[in-house]
C-alpha positions in Angstrom: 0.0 0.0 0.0 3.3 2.1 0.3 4.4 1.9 -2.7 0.9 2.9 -4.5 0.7 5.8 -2.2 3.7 6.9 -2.9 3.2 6.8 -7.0 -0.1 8.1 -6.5 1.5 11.2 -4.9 4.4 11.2 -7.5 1.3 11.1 -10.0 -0.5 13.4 -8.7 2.6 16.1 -7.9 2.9 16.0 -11.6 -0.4 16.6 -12.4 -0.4 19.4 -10.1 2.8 21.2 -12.1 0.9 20.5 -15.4 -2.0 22.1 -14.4 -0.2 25.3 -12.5 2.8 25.4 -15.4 2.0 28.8 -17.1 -0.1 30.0 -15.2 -0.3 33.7 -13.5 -0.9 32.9 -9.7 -2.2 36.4 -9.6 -4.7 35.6 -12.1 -6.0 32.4 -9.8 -6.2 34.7 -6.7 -8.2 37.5 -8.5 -10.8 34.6 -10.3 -11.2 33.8 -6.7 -12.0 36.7 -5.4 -14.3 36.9 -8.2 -16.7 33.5 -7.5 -20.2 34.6 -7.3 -21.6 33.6 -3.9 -25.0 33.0 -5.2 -24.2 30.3 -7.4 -21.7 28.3 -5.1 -24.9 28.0 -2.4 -27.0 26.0 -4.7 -23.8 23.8 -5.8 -23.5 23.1 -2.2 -26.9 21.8 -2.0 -27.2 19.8 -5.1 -24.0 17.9 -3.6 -25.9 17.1 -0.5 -28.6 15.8 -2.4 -26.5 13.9 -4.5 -24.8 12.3 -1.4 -28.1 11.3 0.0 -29.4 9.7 -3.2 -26.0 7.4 -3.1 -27.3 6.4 0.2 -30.9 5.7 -0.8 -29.7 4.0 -4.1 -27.2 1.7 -1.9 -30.3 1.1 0.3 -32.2 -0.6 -2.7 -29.3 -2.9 -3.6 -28.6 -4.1 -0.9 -32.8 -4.2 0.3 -32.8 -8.1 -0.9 -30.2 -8.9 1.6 -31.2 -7.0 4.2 -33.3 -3.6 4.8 -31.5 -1.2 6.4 -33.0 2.2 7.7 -32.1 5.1 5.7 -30.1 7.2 8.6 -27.6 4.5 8.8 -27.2 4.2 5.3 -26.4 7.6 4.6 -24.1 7.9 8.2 -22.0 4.5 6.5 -22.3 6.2 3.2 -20.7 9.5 4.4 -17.8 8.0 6.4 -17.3 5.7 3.9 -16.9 8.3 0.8 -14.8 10.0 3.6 -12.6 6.9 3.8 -13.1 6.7 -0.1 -10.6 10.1 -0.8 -8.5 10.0 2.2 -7.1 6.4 2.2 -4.7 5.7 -0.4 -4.5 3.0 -3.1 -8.6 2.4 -3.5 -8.7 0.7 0.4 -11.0 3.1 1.5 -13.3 1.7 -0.6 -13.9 -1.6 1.6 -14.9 1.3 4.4 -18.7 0.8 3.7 -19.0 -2.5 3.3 -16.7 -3.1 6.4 -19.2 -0.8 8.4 -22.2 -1.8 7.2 -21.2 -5.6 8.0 -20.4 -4.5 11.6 -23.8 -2.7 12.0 -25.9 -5.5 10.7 -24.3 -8.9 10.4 -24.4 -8.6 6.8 -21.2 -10.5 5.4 -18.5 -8.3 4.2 -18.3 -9.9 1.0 -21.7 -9.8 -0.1 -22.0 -6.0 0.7 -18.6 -5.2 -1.8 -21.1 -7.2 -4.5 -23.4 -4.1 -3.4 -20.9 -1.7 -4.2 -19.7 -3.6 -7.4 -23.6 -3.0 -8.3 -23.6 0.4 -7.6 -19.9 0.9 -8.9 -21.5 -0.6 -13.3 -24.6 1.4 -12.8 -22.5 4.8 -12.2 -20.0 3.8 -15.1 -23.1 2.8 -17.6 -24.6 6.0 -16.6 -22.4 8.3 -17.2 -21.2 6.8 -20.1 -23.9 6.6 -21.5 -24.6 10.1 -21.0 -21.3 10.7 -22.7 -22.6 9.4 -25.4 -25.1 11.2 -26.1 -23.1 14.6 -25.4 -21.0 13.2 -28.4 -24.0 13.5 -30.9 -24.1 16.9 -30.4 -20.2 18.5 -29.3 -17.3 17.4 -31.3 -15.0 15.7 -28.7 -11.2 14.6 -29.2 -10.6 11.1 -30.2 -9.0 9.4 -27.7 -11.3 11.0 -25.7 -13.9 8.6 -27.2 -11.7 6.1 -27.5 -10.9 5.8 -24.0 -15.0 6.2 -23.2 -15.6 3.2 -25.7 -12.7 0.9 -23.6 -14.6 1.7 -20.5 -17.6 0.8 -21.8 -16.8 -2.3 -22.8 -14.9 -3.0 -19.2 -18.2 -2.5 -17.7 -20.4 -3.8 -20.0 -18.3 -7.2 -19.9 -18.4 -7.1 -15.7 -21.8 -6.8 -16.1 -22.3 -10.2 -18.1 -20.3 -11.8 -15.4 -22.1 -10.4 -13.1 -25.1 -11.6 -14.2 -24.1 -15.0 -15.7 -22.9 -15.3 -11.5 -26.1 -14.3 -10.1 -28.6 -16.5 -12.8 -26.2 -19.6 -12.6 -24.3 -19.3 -9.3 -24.0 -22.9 -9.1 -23.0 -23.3 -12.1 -20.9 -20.6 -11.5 -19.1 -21.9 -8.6 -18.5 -25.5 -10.4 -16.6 -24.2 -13.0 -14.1 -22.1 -10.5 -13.7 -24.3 -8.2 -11.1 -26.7 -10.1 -9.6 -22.7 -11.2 -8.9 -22.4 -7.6 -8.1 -25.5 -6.5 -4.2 -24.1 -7.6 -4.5 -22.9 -4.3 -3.8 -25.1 -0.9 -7.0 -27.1 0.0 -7.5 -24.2 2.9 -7.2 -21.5 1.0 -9.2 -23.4 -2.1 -12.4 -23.4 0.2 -12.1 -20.4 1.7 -11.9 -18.4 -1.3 -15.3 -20.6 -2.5 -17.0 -19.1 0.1 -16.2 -15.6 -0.3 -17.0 -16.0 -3.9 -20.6 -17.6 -2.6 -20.7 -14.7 -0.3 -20.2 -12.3 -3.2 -22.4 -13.8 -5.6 -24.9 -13.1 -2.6 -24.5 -9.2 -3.4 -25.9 -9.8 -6.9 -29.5 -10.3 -5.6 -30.7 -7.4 -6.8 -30.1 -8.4 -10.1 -33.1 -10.8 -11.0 -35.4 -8.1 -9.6 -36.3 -5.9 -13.0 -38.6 -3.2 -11.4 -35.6 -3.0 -8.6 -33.2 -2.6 -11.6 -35.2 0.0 -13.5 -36.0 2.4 -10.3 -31.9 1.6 -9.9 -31.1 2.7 -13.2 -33.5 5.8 -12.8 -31.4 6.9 -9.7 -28.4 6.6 -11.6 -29.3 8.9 -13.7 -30.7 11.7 -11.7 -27.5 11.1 -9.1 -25.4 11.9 -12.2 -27.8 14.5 -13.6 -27.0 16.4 -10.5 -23.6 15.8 -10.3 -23.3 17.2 -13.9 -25.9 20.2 -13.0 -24.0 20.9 -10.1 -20.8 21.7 -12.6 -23.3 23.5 -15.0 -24.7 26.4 -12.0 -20.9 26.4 -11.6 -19.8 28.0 -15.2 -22.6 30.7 -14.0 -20.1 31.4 -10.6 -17.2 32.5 -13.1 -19.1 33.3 -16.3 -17.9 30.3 -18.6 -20.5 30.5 -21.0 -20.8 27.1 -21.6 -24.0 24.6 -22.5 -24.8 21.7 -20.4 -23.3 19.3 -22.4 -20.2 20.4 -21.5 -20.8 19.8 -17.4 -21.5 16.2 -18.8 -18.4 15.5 -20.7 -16.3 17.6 -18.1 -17.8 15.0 -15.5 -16.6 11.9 -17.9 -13.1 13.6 -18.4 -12.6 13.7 -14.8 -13.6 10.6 -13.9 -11.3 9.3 -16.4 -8.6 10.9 -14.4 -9.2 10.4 -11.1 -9.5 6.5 -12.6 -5.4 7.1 -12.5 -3.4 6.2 -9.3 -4.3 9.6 -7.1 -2.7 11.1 -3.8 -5.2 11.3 -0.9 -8.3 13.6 -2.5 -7.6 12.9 -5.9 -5.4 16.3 -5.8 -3.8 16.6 -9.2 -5.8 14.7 -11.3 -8.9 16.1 -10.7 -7.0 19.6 -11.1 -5.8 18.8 -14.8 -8.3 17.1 -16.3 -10.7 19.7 -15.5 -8.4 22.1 -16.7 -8.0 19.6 -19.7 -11.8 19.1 -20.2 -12.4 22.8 -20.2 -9.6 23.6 -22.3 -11.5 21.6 -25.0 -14.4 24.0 -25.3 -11.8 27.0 -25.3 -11.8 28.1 -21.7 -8.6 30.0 -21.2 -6.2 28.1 -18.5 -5.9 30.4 -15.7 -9.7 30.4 -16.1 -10.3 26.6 -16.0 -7.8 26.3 -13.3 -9.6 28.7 -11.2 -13.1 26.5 -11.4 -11.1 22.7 -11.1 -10.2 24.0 -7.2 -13.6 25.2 -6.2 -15.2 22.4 -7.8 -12.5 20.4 -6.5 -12.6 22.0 -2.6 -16.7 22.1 -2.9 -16.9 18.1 -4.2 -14.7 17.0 -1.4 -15.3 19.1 1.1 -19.0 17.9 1.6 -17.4 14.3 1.5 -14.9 15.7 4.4 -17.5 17.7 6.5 -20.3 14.9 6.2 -17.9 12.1 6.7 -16.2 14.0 9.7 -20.0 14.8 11.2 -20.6 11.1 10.8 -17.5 9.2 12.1 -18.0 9.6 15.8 -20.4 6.7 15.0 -18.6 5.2 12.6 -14.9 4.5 13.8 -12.9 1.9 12.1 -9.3 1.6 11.1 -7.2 -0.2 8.4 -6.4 -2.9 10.5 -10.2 -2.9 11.6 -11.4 -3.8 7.9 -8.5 -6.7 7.3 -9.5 -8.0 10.0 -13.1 -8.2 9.6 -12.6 -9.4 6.0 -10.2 -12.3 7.3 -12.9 -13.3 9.7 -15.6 -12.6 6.4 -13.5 -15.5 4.9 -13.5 -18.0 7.9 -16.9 -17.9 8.5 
């Protein structure tokens, strides 16, 4: 975990040169000065909103396994989005299902096949959104091309996913032999996780689940990229909505890439990047990537923060847990 931290940083330092390299630091100060109140407030909110839709959504996948009251869903959700941009190397993303197990006996396993479902409907969602931006706003072509790669990547974990969930047994006969490379302990320990996993699938069979699923997707998203769109109006970037869209693609794309702690960097130059592409000047662009940057995660910070009183856990806290996930 070291090591990745410490390329993530490296990345992410460089990132942080790109995006700065040229530009006048008296020109960031003065665009900051210049931010119009008015328009930051409702950003703000629509982030909120956003965070308690993730909550709800998470609430509906994992509702075939167990129902869990909304107020402890969006408490694990905030910690664990907290965890998400703070721990290095992706780790933080076993925070929510780590809590969530602890809360309600739920096996740890089972609720990362929760996040796995959440994880394809946000990546066919906003792809697909993509997508449609492209029809109308000439886009670079790797650009596309590294949209159409994703797409695939998803749209092939999604077979599996479903091929697991529809013929789990089957499923399970044809890996076993796979694993049995493995010592005989190891071999059946790794079934059941697998089992367990399979387990966070459930949702799958369910089409009216799947359909109010995919509907969340898309306003979650919708807001995410409206959010960016009221935000052109703080700093005058005249700029359609289809641009908040494919400025929401381009950064997830880069945030995709080994990160420091907060995605600093990345997030930094490929907004600048994304904007650049509908002509915003760079000082400009620069100015908007850290106060959409500081607003994103700071509501992540502040809620998780608010949140993690009743939510403590450590590193140690979640191997553990998914050690004992494995034994049981």
């Amino acid at each position: 975990m070291l090591k990745k931290l410490l390329l993530g940083i490296v990345i992410g330092a460089f990132f942080v040169y790109l995006s700065f390299k040229g530009v006048d630091l008296g020109g960031i100060a003065a665009g900051l000065e210049s931010a119009k109140l008015p328009f930051i407030i409702p950003a703000l909110c629509l982030l909120v909103l956003m965070q308690m839709l993730r909550s709800y959504r998470w609430g509906i996948i994992l509702k075939p396994i167990m129902e869990i009251d909304q107020f402890s869903l969006f408490s694990v959700t905030s910690v664990g989005f907290l965890a998400m941009v703070t721990i290095p190397a992706r780790i933080g993303e076993f925070a929510r299902p780590y809590l969530i197990s602890t809360k309600t006996g739920i096996s740890m396993s089972s609720a990362v096949g929760t996040v796995l479902v959440e994880r394809v409907f946000d990546g066919l969602t906003v792809l697909t959104a993509f997508f449609i931006v492209v029809l109308f706003t000439p886009l670079p072509p790797w650009l596309i091309r590294s949209s159409l790669i994703f797409l695939f990547v998803v749209l092939a974990f999604l077979g599996l996913m479903v091929f697991l969930i529809f013929k789990k047994e089957a499923s399970l006969k044809i890996l076993s032999p796979i694993l049995k490379i493995f010592p005989e302990g190891w071999h059946l320990k790794l079934m059941e996780l697998i089992d367990s996993l399979i387990d966070g699938f459930k949702i799958i069979p369910h089409r009216r689940s799947m359909c109010y699923l995919a509907f969340l997707s898309i306003v979650i998203w919708a807001i995410n990229a409206v959010t960016m769109y009221v935000l052109f109006f703080a700093f005058d970037l005249d700029l359609p909505l289809s641009a908040a869209f494919a400025l929401m693609v381009i950064i997830i794309l880069g945030i995709a890439i080994p990160t420091a702690p907060g995605f600093i960097g990345n997030w930094h130059f490929f907004c600048v990047l994304g904007l650049g592409l509908f002509g915003i000047h760079k000082t400009d662009a620069l100015v908007y990537a850290i106060v959409l940057h500081f607003l994103s995660i700071g509501i992540v910070v502040v809620l998780g923060l608010a949140f993690l009183p009743f939510n403590k856990f450590s590193l140690s806290d979640i191997r553990r847990r998914f050690s004992m996930n494995r034994q049981t």
